[in-house]
C-alpha positions in Angstrom: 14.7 14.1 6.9 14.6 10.5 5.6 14.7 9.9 1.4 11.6 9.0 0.4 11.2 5.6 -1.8 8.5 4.7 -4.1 7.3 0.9 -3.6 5.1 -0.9 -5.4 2.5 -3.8 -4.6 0.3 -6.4 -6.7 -2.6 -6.6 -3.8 -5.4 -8.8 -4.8 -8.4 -6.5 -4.3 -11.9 -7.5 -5.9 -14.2 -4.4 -5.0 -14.2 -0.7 -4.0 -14.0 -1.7 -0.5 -11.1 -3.7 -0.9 -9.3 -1.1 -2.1 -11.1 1.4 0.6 -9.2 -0.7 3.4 -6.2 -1.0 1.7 -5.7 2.7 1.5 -7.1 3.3 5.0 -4.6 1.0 6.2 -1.6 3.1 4.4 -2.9 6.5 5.1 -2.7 5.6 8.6 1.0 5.0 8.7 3.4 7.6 10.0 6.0 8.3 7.1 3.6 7.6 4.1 3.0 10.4 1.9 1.3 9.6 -1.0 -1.0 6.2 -2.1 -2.8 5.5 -5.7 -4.3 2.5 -5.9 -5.1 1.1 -9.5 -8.3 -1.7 -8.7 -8.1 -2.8 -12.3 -4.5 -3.2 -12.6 -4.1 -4.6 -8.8 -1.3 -2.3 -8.1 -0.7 -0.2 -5.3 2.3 2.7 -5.5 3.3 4.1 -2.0 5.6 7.1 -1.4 7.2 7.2 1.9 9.7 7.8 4.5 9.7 4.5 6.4 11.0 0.8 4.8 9.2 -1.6 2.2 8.6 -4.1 4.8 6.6 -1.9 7.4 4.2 -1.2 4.4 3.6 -4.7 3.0 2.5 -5.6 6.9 0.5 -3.0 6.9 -1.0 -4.4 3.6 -1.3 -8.1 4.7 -3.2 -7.0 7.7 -5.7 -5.6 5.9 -6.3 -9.7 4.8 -5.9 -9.4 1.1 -2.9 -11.0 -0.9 0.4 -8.8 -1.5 3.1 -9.3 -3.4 5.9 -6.6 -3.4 6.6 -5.6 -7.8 
């Protein structure tokens, strides 16, 4: 079984429903295991199986600015 890493995102998210699609686009991804999502602090913490980069697409897709922290 793969390691599991902990990344962390600044995503620019202004309402509820920004973060609502952020973590609907994360949840979806096989090999991601845990998402908390801070909307007043902008900072999303994913734990999973699969590397950084798949999940910062999956972030930019959802249209709202990323940064990887």
């Amino acid at each position: 079984m793969a390691d599991t890493q902990t990344y962390k995102f600044n995503v620019g998210m202004t309402c509820g429903g920004c973060s609502n699609a952020v973590n609907r686009a994360l949840t979806k991804l096989d090999g991601v295991s845990k998402v908390d999502i801070s909307l007043e602090t902008q900072i999303v913490e994913v734990q999973a199986t699969i590397p950084q980069a798949d999940v910062l697409e999956a972030i930019k897709k959802t249209g709202k600015p990323v940064t990887p922290l």
